[in-house]
N, C-alpha and C positions, 0 to 999 in steps of 0.2 A: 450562494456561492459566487466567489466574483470571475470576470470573464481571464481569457488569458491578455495577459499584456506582460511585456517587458517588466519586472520587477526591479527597483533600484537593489541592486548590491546582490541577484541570483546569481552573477557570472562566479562568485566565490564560496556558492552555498556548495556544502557534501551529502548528498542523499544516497541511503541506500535503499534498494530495492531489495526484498527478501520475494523470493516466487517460490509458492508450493509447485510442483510440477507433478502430480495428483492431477486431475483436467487440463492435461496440458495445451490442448486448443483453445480452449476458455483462458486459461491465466495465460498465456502466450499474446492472446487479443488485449488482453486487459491492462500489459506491461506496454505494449508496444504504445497503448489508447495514454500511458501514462508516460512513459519515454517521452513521446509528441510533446505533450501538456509541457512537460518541465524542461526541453529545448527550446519550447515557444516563448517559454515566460524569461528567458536567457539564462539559465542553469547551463552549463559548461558539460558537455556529452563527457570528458574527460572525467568531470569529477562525481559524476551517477558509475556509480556499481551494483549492480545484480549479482546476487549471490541467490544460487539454487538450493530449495528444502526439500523434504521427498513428497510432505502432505503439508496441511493444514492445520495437525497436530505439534509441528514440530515449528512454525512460524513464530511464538512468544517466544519460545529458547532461543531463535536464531535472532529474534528481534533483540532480545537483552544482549544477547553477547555483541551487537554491533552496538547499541546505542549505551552500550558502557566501554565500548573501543575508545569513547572521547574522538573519532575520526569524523564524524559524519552530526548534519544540522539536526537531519531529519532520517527515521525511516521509515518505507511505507511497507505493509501487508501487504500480500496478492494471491489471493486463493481461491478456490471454488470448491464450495460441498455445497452436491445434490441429494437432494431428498430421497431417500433408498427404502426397503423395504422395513427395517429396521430401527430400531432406536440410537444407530450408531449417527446418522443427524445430528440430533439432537447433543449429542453430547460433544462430539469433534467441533460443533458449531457455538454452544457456549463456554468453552473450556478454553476455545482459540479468542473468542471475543474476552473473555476475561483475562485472560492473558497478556494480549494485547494491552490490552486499558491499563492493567495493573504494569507492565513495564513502563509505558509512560512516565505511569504516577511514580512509579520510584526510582526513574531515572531523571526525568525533567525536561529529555527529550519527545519530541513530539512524533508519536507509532500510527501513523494515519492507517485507517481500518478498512482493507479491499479486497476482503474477503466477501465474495456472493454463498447466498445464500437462499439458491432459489428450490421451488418445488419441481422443476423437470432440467432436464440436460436442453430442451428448445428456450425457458426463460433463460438459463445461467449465455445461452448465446444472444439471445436477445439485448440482455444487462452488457455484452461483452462486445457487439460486435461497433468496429468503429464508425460505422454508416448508421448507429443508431445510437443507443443510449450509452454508449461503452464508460461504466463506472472506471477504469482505469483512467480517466479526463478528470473524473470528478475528485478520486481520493488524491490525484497528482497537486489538483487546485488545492484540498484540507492542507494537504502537507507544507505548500507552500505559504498558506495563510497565517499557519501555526510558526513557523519560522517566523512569519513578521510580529508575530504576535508574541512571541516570547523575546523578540529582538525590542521592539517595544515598552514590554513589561523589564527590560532592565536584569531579564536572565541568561 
């Protein structure tokens, strides 16, 4: 993953931000870990939009309807589902990843994927918090490499 730097031509990229608000401490660290990221790299605060989902089930819906707005370069996931007693895991967690993936592929826009998906509510803050690993740094960096990289590829 490469470091943050100034990106030629982010001051005019549109990225949206979809936030499950489902673990709203968790995705709350993880937007903000990702906000940072893509002011840092010179992304325009004006033109990042967060739009609020209720979970993690409902982020590919939200994701398609933005990245077929034609508004926006990029948009990124941000969710958290923890591991519960339950099979409900299991299926909110590959239902949202295939979802994800499959908006992409049929939209052409690039759905960076920052959804955690840890075994306790202590990892998903570990993964989250910005004094440590906060994956919101990291799906900020995908998102914007995937812009250069379809800007590249001539799409």
């Amino acid at each position: 993953m490469s470091d943050i730097s100034i990106r030629p031509g982010a001051g005019n990229w549109r990225i949206a931000i979809a936030v499950a608000q489902f673990n709203p401490t968790i995705t709350g660290m993880l937007l903000e870990g990702a906000r940072q990221t893509l002011t840092a790299a010179g992304v325009d605060d004006a033109r990042l939009k967060v739009f609020d989902v209720p979970g993690a089930w409902e982020l590919p819906l939200a994701s398609q309807y933005l990245a077929e707005s034609g508004s926006f370069d990029a948009v990124i996931a941000i969710g958290a589902v923890v591991r519960g007693e339950t099979a409900h895991f299991e299926f909110i967690s590959a239902e949202c990843a295939r979802g994800l993936q499959q908006v992409a592929l049929d939209t052409g826009i690039p759905v960076a994927f920052g959804v955690l998906t840890p075994e306790s509510r202590s990892q998903a803050l570990e993964r989250a918090d910005p004094k440590r690993k906060n994956k919101g740094r990291e799906v900020a960096l995908a998102a914007l490499d995937m812009i250069e990289l379809r800007s590249e590829a001539g799409s």
